[in-house]
C-alpha positions in Angstrom: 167.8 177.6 74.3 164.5 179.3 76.0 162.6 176.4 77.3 159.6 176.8 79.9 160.7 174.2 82.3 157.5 175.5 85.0 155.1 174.7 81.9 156.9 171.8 81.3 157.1 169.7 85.1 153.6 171.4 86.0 151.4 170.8 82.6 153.5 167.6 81.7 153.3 165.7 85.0 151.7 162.4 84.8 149.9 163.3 88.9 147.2 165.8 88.8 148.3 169.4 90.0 146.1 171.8 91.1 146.4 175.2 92.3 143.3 176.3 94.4 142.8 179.6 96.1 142.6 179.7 100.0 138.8 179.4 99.7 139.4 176.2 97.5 138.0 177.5 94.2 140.3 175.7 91.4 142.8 178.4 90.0 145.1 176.0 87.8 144.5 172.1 86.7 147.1 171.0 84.3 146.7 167.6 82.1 147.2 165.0 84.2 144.6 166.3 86.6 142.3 166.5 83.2 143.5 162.7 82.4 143.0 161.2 86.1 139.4 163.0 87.0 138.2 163.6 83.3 137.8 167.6 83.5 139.1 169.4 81.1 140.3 172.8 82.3 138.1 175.3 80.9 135.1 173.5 82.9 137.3 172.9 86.2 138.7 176.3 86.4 136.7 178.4 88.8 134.6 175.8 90.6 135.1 174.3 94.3 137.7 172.0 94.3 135.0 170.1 96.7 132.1 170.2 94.6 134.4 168.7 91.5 136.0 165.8 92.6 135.0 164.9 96.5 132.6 162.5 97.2 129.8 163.4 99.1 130.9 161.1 102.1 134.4 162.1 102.0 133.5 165.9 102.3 134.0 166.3 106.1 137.6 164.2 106.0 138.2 167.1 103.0 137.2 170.1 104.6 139.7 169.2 107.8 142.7 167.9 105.6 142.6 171.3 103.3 141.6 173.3 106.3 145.0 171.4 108.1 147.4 172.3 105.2 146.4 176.1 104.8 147.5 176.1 108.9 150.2 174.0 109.1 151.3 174.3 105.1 151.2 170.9 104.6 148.8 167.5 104.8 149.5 164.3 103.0 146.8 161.3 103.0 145.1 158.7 100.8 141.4 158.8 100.4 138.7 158.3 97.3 137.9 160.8 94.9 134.8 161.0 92.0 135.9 161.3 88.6 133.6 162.9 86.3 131.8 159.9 85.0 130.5 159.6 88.2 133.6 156.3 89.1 135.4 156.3 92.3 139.5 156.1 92.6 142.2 155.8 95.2 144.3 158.6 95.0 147.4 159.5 97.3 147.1 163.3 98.3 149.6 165.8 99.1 148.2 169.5 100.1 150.7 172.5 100.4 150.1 175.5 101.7 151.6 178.5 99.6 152.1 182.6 99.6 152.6 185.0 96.8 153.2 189.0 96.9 150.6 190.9 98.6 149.6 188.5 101.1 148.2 186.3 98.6 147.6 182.3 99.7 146.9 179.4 97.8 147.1 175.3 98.0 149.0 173.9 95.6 147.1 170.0 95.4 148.6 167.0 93.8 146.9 163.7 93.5 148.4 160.6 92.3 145.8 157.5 91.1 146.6 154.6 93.4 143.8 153.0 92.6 145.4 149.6 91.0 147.7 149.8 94.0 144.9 149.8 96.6 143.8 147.1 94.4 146.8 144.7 94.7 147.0 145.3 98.8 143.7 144.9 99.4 143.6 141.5 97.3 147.1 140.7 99.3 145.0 141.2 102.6 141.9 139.7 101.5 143.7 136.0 100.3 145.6 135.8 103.0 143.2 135.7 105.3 139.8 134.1 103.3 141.1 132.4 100.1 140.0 129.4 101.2 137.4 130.3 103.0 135.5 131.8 100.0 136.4 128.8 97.6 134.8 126.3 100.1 131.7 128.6 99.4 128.9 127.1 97.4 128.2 130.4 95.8 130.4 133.2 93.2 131.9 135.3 95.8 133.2 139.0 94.7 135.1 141.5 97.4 135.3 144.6 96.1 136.9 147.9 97.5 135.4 151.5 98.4 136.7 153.0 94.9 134.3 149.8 93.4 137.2 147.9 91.8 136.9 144.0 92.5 139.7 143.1 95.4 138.9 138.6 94.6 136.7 136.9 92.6 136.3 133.1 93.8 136.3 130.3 91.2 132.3 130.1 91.5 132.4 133.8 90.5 134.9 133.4 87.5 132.8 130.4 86.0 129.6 132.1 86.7 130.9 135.2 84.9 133.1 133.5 82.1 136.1 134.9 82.7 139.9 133.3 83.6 141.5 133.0 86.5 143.2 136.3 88.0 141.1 138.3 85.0 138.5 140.6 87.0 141.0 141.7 89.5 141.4 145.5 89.7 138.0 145.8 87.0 134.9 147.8 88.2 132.3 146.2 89.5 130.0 147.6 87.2 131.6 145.5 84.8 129.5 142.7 86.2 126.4 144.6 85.6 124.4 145.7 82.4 125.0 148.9 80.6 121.2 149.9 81.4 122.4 149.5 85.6 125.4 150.8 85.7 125.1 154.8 86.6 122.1 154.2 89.2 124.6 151.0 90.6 127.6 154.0 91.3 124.9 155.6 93.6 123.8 152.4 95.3 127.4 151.7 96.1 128.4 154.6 97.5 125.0 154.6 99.5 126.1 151.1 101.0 129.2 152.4 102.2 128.2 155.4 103.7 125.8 152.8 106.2 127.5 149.5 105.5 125.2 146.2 106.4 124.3 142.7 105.8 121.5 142.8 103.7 120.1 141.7 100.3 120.5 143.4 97.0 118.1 145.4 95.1 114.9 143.6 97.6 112.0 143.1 95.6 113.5 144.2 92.2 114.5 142.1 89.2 118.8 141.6 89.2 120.9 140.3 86.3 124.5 140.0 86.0 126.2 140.3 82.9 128.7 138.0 81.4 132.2 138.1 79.7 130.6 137.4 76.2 127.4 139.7 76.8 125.1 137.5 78.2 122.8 138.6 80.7 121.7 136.3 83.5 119.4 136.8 86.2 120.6 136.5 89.8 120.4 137.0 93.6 122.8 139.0 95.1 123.9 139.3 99.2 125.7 142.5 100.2 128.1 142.0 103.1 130.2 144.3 104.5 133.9 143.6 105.4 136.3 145.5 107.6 139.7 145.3 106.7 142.9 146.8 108.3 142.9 148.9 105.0 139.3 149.9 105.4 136.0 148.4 104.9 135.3 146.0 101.8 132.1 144.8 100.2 131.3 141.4 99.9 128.9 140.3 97.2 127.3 136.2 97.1 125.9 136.1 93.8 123.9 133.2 92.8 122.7 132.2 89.2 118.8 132.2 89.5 118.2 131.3 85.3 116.5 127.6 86.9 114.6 129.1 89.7 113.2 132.2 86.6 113.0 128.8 84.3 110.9 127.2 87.1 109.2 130.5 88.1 107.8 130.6 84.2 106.8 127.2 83.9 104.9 127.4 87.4 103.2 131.5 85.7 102.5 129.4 82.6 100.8 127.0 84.9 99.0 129.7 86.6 97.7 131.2 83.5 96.1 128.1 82.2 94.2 127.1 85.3 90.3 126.7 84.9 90.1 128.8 88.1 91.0 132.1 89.5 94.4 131.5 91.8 94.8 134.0 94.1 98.3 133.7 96.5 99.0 135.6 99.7 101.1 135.6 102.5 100.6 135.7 106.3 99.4 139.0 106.5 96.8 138.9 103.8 98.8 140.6 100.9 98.1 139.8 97.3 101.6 138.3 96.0 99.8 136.8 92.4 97.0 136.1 90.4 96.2 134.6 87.4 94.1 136.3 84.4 90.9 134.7 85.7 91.1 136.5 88.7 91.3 139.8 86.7 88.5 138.2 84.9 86.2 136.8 87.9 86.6 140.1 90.0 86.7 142.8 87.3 90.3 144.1 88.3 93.4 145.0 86.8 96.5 142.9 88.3 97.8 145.8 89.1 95.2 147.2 91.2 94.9 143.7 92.5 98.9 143.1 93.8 99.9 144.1 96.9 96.6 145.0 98.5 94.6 143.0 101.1 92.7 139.9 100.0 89.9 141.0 101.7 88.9 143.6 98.7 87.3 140.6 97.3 85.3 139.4 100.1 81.8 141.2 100.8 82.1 143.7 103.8 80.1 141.4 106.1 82.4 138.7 106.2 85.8 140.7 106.3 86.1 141.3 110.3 85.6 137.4 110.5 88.1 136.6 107.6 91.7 137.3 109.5 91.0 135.2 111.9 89.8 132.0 109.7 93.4 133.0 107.2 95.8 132.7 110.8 93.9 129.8 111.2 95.0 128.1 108.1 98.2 128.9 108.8 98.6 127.4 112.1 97.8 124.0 110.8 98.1 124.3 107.0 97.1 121.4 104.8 95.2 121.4 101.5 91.5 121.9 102.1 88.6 123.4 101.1 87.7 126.6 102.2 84.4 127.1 104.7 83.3 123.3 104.2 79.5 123.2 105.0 79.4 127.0 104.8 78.0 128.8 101.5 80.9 131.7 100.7 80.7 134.4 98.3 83.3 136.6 96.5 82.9 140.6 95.9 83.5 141.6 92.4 85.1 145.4 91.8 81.7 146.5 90.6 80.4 145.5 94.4 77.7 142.7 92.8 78.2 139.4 95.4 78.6 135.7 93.9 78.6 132.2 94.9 82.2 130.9 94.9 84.0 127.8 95.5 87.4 127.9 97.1 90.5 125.4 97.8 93.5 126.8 100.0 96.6 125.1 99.8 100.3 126.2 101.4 102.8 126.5 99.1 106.5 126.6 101.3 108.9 129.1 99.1 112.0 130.8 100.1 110.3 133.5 102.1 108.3 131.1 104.0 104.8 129.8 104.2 102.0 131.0 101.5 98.9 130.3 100.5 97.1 129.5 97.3 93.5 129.9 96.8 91.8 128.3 93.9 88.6 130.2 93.3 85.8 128.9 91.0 82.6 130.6 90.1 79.7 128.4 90.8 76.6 130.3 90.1 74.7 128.3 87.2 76.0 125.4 89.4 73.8 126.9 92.3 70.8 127.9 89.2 71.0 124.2 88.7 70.9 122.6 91.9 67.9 125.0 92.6 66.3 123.7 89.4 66.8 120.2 90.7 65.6 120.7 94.2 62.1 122.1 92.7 62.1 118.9 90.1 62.9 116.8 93.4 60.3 118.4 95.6 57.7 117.6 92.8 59.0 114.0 92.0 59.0 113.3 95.6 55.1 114.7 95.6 54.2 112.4 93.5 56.4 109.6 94.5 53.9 109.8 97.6 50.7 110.4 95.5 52.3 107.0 93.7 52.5 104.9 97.2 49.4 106.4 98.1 47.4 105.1 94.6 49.2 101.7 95.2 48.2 101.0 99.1 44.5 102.2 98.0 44.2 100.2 94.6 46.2 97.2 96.7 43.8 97.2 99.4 40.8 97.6 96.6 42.2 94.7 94.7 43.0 92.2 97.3 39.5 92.0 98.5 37.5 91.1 95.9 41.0 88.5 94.8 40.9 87.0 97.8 36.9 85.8 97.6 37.9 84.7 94.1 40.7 82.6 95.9 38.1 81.5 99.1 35.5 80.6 96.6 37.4 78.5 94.0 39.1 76.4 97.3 35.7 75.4 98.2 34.3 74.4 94.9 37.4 72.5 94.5 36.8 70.9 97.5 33.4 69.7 95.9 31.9 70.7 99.0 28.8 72.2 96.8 28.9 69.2 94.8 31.1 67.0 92.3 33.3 68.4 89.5 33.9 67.4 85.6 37.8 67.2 85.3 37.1 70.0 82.9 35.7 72.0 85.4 38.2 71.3 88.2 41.1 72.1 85.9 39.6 75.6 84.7 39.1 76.1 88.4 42.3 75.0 89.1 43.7 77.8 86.3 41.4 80.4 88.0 42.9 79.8 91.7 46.5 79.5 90.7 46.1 83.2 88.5 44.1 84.7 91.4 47.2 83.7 93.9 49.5 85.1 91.7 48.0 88.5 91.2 47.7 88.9 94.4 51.4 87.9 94.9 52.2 90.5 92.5 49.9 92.9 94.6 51.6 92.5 98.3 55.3 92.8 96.3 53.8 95.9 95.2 52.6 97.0 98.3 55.9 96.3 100.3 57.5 98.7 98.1 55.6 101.0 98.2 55.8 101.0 102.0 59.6 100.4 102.3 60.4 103.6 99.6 57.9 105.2 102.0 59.7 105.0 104.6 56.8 103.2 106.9 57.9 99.8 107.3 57.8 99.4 111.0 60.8 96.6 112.3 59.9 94.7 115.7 63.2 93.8 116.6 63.6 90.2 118.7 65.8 87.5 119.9 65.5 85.4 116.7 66.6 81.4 116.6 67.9 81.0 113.3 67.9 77.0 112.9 64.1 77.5 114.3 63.7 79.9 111.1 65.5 77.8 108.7 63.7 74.6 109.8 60.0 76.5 109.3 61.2 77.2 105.8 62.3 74.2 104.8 58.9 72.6 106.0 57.7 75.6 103.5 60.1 75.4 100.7 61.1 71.8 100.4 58.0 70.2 98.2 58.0 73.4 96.0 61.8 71.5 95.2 60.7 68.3 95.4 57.9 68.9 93.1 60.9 69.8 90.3 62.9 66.5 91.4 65.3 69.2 93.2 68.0 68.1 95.7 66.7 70.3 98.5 69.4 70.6 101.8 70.3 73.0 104.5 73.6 73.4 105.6 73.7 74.2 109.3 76.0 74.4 112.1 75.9 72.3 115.3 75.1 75.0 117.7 72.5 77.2 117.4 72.8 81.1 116.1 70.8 83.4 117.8 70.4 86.9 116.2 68.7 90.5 117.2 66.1 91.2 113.8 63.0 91.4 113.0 62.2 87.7 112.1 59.1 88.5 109.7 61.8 90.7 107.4 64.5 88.3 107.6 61.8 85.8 106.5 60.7 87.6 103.4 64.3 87.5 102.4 65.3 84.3 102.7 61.7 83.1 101.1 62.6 85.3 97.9 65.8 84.1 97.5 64.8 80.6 98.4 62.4 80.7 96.0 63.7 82.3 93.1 66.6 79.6 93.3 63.9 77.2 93.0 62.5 79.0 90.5 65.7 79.1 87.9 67.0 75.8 88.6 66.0 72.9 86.5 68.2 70.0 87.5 70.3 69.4 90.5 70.2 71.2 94.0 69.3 73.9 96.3 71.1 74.6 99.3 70.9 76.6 102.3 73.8 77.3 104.2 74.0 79.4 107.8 77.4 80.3 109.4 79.0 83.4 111.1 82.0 84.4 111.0 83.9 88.1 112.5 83.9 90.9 110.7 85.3 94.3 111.3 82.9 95.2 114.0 82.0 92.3 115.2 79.7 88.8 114.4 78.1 88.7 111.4 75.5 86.0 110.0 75.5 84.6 106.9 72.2 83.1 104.8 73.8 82.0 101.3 71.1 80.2 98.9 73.1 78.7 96.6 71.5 76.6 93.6 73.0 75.1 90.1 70.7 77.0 87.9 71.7 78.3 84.8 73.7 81.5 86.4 73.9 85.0 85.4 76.4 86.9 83.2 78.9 89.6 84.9 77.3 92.5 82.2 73.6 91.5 84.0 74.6 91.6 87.5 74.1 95.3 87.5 70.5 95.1 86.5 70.1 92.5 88.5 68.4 94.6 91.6 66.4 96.7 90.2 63.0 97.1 90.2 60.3 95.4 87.5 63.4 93.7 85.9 64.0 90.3 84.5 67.2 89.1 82.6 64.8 87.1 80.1 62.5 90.2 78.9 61.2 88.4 75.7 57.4 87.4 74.9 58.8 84.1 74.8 60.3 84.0 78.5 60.3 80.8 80.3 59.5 82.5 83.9 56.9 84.3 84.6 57.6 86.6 87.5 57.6 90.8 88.6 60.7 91.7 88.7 60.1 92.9 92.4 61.8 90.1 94.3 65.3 90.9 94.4 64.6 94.5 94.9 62.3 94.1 97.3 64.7 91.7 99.1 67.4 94.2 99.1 65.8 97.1 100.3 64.6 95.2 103.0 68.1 94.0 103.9 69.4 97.4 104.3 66.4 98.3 106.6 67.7 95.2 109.1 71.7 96.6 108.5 72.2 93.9 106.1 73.6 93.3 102.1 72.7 91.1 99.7 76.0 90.2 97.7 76.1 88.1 94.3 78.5 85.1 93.2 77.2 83.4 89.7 79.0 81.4 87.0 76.8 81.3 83.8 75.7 77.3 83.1 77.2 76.7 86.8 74.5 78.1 89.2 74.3 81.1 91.6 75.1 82.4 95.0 73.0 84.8 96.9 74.5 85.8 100.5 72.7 88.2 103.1 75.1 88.9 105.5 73.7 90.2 108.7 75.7 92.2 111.3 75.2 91.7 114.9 72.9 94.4 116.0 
């Protein structure tokens, strides 16, 4: 029987064997070397045994173990080697050193894949020491190895994933990641462990994880290095961001159908988002927009100042508006200026404080309110040409009215002679119309002076039972006249107030009167207290009467000028309409209010309430 046996233990051998020359170019590689590293022979033969199947970081430890062996004849070691799709393995290497006729030298190499070995020690190590440790954690812990085969998985990790107990153990940790990910992942991992560090994964870029039934999920991933009797491991926090990305879209979604333009930045100034307004408002791309300084869209004369006013916010950040008082303007990309509007609020996130800036163009606002201003300049023009007409017809009126008034008294008097009754009644008629225009004329006058702004007060120490007393000596046969309870409702000490006592008059004669005025049957009254209010003493006049009250739908109308409830030809009092107006205006010159309580068919309540001075 002629039987090879060389071929047989060298080609059949389950280890790689390589023969190299002394330079280490590759000079035989039988099958197992082309089953463990993935060569097959015609493409390994002649190249550096380096350059084939040594990591880059594991070049130096090569050169002196090969070096070693061609000197001493023999090396024997563990250490990683790159198969040809580009995935690390443990291998157990033996180097020996060998000579041939002529001088000749070669290495005879032989590499046995450990790598589900390494695997099981490393997991040994690993679970004795932080099993528990790393199932306490709140997030899916994986340790994986240099050769990038997972060492433990928690039970976070093996829910998060979908797979059983025990079942990633020894897999590559690409298998975590999508197809799309995996080749440029083999160079990030072998980049981490040539300067291993704490630090976060893939910083600023979008991660996803891929599940056992091919589900993709996005997540956040912590890189930790651990060192190991065996040699340094890699410990990966994963956490499951799909609700944060859920959240994230809802808030985008938000973003895009804001009115405004949003614009968020951090401490330094950076553009972290827009919204499509912004691209809109300002004329830029997002692109051109994100990651640049917000003061691009501020003009150039403001943007030394604007730093400053942003570190500002920041030290005491609350929702505000921006520059309140201040007029601001935004700079589009075109470099044409416009009025804006801005609100800043802080918005705390995972990488700590930023700010949101809701921007809103307001330039047809500003058109308008420039409109208005001109419309107001000319209605206050002739607002004043108004009071002027009224003082100068007033004064023009009252004249020759009150010789008609003079006059008619003293034929009435019959001091020119004696009188028909016809002729004392149309006299009568003439007098009691003459006194009433003119009545009409001073209301008339007195608003035109108080929306003038030249009422003048003379403010004095004011007895208030001496004022109420004088008006009832007024007041009270105007009730009695109507069979009209007539009262005044005062306390035993006297009040004394600060006012101007001609003002405070006026008011309490209009109300006073026009209680007389709408009350047919029962009583006026006249009440004074005071009582402390949130500064201090105020004084209370309420004129209450049992008239036939006012609806809740009236009392808005109820103050303003030439207005009466009853507005019908057929009206039972006669009247301006200027009264209660006047009255209130006048209040608010002394400090004061005139407030309302009415039941319809019940009677009225009209209170001025008077703050100490």
């Amino acid at each position: 029987m002629n039987v090879d046996f060389d071929h047989l233990v060298v080609d059949e051998n389950p280890d790689a064997v390589v023969l190299t020359a002394a330079s280490g170019e590759v000079l035989r590689w039988n099958n197992g070397a082309r089953s463990i590293f993935g060569y097959p022979g015609e493409e390994a033969l002649g190249r550096h045994l380096s350059a084939l199947i040594v990591p880059d970081e594991e070049r130096e430890e090569f050169d002196q173990m090969f070096q070693a062996a061609a000197r001493s004849r023999f090396a024997h070691y563990e250490s990683v080697r790159r198969r040809k799709d580009g995935v690390l393995i443990n291998v157990d290497v033996t180097y020996k050193a060998i000579s041939a006729a002529a001088g000749l030298r070669f290495v005879l190499c032989t590499y046995k894949d450990v790598t589900d070995f390494q695997v099981l020690r490393d997991a040994k190590l690993v679970e004795a020491r932080f099993r528990g440790l790393l199932e306490s954690m709140p997030d899916a812990i994986v340790i994986a190895n240099r050769s990038g085969r997972i060492v433990l998985a928690n039970t976070h990790a093996e829910n998060l994933f979908g797979y059983e107990r025990g079942e990633l153990r020894g897999k590559a940790i690409e298998t975590l990641l999508p197809e799309r990910l995996r080749n440029a992942h083999l160079k990030h991992r072998t980049m981490f462990f040539a300067r291993p560090r704490s630090r976060s994964m893939g910083a600023g870029l979008e991660l996803h994880g891929l599940r056992k039934g091919g589900d993709e999920i996005p997540v956040e991933i912590s890189l930790s290095p651990l060192r190991t009797q065996e040699g340094t491991l890699v410990m990966s926090a994963v956490r499951d961001i799909s609700e944060r990305k859920k959240a994230e879209q809802k808030f985008r979604g938000l973003l895009e159908s804001a009115p405004d333009a949003i614009v968020i930045v951090d401490r330094q100034g950076k553009i972290l988002l827009v919204n499509s307004q912004t691209e809109k408002l300002f004329g830029y791309a997002r692109a051109e927009l994100l990651g640049n300084p917000v003061e691009i869209l501020v003009p150039e004369r403001f943007r030394a100042r604007h730093p400053a006013n942003r570190d500002g916010f920041f030290a005491t950040a609350r929702p505000r508006a921006m520059g309140a008082g201040l007029e601001l303007f935004g700079l589009r990309r075109d470099g044409t200026e416009f009025p804006v509007e801005i609100s800043l609020s802080p918005m705390e996130t995972e990488e700590g404080t930023l700010v949101s800036s809701a921007i809103r163009d307001i330039t047809e606002r500003k058109r308008i309110e420039r409109v208005l201003s001109d419309k107001n300049v000319e209605l206050q023009s002739a607002a004043e040409a108004k009071n002027r007409f009224l003082a100068n017809m007033s004064h023009e009126l009252r004249t020759p009215l009150n010789a008609i008034i003079g006059y008619t008294g003293t034929l009435l008097m019959r001091l020119p002679g004696p009188l028909s009754p016809d002729q004392e009644k149309q006299l009568g008629t003439i007098q009691g119309s003459a006194r009433h225009l003119l009545s009409l004329i001073n209301d008339l006058l007195d608003v035109a002076k108080v929306e003038a702004g030249k009422v003048e007060l003379n403010l004095e120490t004011t007895s208030c039972l001496g004022l109420l007393n004088e008006l009832d000596a007024t007041l009270r046969p105007l009730a009695e006249n109507k069979h009209l309870q007539f009262s005044l409702q005062l306390p035993a000490v006297d009040i004394t107030i600060v006012t101007d006592r001609r003002t405070l008059s006026q008011i309490l004669i209009n109300l006073i009167n026009n209680a007389i005025k709408y009350t047919d049957a029962g009583s006026v009254s006249v009440t004074l207290s005071q009582r402390q209010g949130a500064t201090g003493l105020v004084t209370e006049f309420a004129v209450s009467d049992t008239g036939c009250g006012i609806k809740p739908q009236d009392e808005a109308r109820l103050f303003q000028p030439f207005t009466q409830l009853d507005s019908s030809s057929t009206r039972r009092y006669e009247g301006t309409g200027l009264g209660l107006h006047l009255s209130q205006k006048l209040a608010s010159l002394l400090g004061a209010q005139i407030q309302l309580h009415s039941k319809p068919r019940h009677g009225s309540t009209f209170t001025l309430s008077l703050p100490a001075a």
